[in-house]
KOLVEXNU-703174 format. One line per 4 residues: number of its first residue (from 1); their letters; for each residue x, z, y of N, C-alpha, C. Coordinates in steps of 0.05 Angstrom, whole numbers. Each point is the difference from the previous one (the first is absolute). Example, Ala and Ser with C-alpha at 12.3 -4.5 7.8 and 13.67 -1.06 7.14 Angstrom:
<nodes>
1 = AS = 264:156:-114:-18:0:24:18:0:24 ~ -7:-14:21:16:1:24:-15:14:22
</nodes>
This chain:
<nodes>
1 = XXXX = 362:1912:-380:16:-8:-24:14:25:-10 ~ 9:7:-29:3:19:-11:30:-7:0 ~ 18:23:1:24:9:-1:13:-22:-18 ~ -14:11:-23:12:-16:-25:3:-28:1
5 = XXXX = -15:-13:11:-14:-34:10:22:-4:26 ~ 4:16:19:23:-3:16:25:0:-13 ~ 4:22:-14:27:-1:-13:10:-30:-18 ~ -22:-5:-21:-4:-23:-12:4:-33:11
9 = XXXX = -8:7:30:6:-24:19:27:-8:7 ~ 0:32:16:40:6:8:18:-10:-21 ~ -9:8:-28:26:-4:-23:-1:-41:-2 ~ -21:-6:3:-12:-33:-6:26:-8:27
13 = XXXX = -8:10:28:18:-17:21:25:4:-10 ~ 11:26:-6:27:3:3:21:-18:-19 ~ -26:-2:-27:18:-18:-24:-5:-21:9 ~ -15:-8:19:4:-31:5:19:-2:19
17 = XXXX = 6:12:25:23:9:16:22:-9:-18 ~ 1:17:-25:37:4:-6:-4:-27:-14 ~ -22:-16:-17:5:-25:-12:7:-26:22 ~ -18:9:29:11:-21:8:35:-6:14
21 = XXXX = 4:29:4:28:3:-2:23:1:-10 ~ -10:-3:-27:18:-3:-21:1:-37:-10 ~ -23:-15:10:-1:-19:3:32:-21:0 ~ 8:11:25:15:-20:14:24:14:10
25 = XXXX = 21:-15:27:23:15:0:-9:23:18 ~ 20:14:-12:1:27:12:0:-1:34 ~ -20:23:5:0:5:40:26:4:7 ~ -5:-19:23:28:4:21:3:34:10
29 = XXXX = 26:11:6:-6:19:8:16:2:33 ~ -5:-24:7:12:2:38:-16:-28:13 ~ 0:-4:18:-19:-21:16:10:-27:-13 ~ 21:-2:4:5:-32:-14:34:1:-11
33 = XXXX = 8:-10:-19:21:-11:-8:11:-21:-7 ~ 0:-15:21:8:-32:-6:25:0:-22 ~ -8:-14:-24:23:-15:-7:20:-2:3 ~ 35:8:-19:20:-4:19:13:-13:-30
37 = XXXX = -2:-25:-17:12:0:-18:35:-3:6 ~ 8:-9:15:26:1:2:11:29:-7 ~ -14:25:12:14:18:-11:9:5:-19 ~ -7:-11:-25:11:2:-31:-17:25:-13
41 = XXXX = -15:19:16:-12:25:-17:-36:-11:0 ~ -3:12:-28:-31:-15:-17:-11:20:-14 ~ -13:25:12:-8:14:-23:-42:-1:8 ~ -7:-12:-20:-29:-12:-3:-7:-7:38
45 = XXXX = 7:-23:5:6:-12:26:18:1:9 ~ 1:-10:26:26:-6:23:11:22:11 ~ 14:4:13:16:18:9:-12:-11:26 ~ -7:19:23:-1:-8:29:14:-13:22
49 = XXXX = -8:-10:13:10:-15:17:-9:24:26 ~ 35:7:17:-5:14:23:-26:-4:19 ~ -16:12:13:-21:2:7:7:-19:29 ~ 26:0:12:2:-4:25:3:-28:2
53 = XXXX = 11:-6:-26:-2:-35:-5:-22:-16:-2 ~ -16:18:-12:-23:-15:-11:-28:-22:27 ~ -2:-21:-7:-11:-15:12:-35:-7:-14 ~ -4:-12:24:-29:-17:-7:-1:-14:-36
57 = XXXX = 25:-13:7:12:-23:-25:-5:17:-25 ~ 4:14:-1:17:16:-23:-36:4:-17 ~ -15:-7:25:-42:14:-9:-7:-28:-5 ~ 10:-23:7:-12:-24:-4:10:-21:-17
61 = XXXX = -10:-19:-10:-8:-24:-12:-11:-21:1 ~ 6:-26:11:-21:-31:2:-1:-10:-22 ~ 13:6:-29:-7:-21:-12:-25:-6:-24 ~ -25:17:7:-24:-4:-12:-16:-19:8
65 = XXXX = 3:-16:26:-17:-9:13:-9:-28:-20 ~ 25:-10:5:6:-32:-11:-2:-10:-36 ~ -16:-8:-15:14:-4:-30:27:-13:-4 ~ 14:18:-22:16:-1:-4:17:-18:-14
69 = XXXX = 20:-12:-5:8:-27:-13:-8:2:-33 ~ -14:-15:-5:-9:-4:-36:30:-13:-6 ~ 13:11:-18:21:-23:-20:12:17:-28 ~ -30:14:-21:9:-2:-10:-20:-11:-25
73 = XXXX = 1:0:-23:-18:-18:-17:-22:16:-5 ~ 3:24:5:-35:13:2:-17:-9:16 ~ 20:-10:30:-21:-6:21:-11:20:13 ~ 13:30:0:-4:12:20:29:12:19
77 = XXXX = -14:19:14:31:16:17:-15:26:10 ~ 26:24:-2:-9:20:1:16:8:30 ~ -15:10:16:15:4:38:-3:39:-6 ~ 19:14:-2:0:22:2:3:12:33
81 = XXXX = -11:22:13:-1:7:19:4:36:-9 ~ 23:1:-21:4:33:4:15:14:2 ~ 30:18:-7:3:14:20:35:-20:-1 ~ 5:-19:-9:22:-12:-2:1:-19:23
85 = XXXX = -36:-9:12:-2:-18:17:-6:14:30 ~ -11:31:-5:-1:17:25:10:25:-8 ~ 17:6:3:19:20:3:-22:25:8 ~ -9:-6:16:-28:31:10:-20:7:-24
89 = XXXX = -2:-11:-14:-8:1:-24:14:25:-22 ~ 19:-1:6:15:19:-15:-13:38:1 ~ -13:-3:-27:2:39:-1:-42:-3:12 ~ -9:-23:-3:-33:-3:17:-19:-11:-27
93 = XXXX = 15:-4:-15:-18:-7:-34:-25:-17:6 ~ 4:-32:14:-14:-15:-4:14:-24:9 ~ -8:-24:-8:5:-31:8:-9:-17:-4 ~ 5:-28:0:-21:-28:5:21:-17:-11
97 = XXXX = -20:-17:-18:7:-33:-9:-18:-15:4 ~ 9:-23:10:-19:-30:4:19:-14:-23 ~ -33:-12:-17:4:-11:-29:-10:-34:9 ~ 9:-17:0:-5:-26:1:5:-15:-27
101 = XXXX = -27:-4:-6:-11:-27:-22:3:-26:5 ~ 11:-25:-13:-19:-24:4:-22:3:-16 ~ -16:-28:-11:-24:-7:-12:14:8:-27 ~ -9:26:-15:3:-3:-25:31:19:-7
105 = XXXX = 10:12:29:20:7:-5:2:40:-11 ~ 15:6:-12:1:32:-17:19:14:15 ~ 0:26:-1:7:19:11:6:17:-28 ~ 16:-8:-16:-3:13:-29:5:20:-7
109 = XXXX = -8:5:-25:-6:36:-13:23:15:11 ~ -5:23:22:18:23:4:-1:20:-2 ~ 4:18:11:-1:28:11:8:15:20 ~ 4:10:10:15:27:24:2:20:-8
113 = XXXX = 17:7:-13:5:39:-15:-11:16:24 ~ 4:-6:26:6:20:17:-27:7:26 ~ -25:-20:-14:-18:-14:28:-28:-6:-17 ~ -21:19:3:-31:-13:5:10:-29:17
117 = XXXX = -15:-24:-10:-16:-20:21:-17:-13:7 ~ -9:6:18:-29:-16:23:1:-28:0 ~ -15:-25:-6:7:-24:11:-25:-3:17 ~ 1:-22:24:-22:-8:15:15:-30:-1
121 = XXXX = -17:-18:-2:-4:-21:-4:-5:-14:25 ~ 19:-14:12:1:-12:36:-14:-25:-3 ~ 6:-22:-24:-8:-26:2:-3:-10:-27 ~ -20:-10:-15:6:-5:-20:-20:11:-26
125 = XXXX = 0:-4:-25:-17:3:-23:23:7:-15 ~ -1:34:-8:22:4:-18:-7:23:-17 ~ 10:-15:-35:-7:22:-12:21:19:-7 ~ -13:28:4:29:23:-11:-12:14:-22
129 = XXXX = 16:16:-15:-4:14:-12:20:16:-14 ~ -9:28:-26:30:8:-2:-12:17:-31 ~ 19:6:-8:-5:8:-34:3:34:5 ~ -16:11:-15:7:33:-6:13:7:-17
133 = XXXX = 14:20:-6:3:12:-18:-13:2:-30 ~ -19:-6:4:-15:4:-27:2:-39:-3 ~ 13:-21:13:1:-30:-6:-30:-6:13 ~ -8:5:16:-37:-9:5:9:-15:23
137 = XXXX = -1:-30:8:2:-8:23:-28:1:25 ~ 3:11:14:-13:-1:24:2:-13:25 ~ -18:-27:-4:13:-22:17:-34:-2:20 ~ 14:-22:25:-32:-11:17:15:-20:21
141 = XXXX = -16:-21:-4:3:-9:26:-5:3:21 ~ 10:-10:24:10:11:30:-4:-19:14 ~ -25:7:28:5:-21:30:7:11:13 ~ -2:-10:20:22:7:25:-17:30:13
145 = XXXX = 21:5:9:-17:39:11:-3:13:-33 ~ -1:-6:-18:-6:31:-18:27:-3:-10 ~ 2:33:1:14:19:-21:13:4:-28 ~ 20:6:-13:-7:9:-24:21:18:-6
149 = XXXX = 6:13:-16:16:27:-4:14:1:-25 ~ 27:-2:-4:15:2:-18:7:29:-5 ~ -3:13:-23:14:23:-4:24:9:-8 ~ 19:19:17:31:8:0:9:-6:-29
153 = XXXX = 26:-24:-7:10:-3:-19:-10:-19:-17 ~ -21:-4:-2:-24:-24:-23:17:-27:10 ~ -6:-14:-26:3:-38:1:-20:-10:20 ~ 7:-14:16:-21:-19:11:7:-31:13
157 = XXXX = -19:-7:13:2:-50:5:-16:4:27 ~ 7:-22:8:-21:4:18:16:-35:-10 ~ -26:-23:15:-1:-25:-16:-16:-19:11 ~ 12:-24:17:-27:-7:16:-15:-18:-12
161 = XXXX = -27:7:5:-25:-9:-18:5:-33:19 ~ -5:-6:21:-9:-21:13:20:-25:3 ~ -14:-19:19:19:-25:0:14:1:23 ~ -3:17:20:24:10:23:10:16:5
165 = XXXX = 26:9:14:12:17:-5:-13:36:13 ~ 12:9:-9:-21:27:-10:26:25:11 ~ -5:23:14:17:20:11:-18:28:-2 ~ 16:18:-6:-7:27:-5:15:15:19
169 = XXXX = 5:19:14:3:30:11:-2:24:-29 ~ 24:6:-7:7:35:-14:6:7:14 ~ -15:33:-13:15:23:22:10:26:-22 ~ 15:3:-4:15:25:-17:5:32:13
173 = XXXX = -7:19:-15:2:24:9:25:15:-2 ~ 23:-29:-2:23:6:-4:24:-15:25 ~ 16:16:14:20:-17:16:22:-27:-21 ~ 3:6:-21:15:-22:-8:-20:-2:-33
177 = XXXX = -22:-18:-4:-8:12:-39:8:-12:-13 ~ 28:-18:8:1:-8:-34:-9:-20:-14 ~ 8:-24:-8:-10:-18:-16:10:-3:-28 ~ -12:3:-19:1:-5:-22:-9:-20:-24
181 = XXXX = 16:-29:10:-12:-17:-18:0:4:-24 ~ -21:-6:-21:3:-4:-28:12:-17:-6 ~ 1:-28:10:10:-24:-23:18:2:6 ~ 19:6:34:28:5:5:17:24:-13
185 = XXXX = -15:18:-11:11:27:-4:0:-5:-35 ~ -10:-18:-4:-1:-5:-35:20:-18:-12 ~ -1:-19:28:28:-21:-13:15:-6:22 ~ 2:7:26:20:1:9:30:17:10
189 = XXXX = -23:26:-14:26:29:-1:28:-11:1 ~ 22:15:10:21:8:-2:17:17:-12 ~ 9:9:-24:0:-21:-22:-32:-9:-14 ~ 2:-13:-15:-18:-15:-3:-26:19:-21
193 = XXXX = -24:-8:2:-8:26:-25:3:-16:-25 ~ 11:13:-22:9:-17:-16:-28:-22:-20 ~ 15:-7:-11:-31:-31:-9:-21:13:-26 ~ 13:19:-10:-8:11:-20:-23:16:2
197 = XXXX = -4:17:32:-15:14:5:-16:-13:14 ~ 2:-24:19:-30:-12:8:-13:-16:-24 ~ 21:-15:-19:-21:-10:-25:-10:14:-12 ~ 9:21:-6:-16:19:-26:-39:5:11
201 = XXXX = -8:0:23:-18:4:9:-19:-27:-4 ~ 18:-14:4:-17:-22:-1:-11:-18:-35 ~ 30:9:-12:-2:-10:-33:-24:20:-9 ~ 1:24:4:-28:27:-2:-26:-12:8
205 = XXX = -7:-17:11:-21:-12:26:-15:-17:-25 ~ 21:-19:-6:0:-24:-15:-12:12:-29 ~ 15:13:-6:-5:4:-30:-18:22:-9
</nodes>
């Protein structure tokens, strides 16, 4: 192989190196830093928890196993497993949600500013999908064991196709990513977003 064809390769790994690093949260730079929110200091994560304290506990979590209580009118529930629910998580840029559907139940349009996400599909017929940038939705339905991949920041559903209840496994390349509902972030804001600016989009639609 010619110099140039090596060099050409080297430059191919390295920019995929820094993309996948730029990905997600930033590398830890010590073996572990558990979580210490009580301390009051937050600069892009937790502040540490003394090394000499730190326990088994602090690395673990049970509550993925079980589905989680449905009560709300979508008919689903979202079980987060990241760094709020394991403290060892803190400063390690990844985590887990168990998504429970009933028959027919939505997981509706969001986002994660902060998190690529993976879904695997545990039980169930479920369709996901998510909009680009350019408005193109890219949707499919889902059985149990496959995959599908949301990209960092995009709208996306996940939505159960079937007549029983239906559970997914996310996994984020982020310790805490973030949820960002649309319909909550449109009309449930604090203060409110005013009425003028969600109609005008819609009177534009119409006419």
């Amino acid at each position: 192989m010619s110099p140039t064809n090596i060099f050409a390769i080297l430059a191919i790994m390295m920019s995929s190196v820094v993309s996948i690093a730029l990905a997600s949260d930033p590398d830890a730079l010590q073996d572990l830093c558990v979580a210490f929110p009580s301390s009051g200091v937050k600069v892009n994560g937790y502040a540490c928890k003394e090394e000499a304290n730190v326990t088994a506990d602090d690395f673990f979590y049970g509550g993925l196993p079980n589905p989680g209580v449905i009560n709300d009118t979508m008919g689903s529930v979202v079980t987060a497993a990241n760094v709020e629910k394991i403290p060892g998580l803190n400063t390690l840029g990844l985590s887990l949600s168990r998504i429970d559907l009933k028959a027919g139940g939505l997981n509706p349009p969001h986002t994660h500013p902060r998190a690529t996400e993976i879904v695997f599909v545990l039980e169930g017929e479920v369709d996901v999908g998510f909009v680009s940038t350019g408005n193109k939705l890219i949707s499919k339905t889902l059985k149990e064991g496959e995959i599908f991949v949301f990209p960092k920041g995009l709208v996306h559903f996940q939505k159960n196709k079937g007549e029983n209840p239906a559970a997914v496994i996310s996994a984020f390349d982020s310790q805490l990513p973030g949820t960002f509902s649309v319909a909550a972030v449109l009309f449930s804001s604090t203060p409110t977003v005013p009425d003028d600016v969600l109609v005008r989009k819609l009177v534009e639609k119409k006419s």
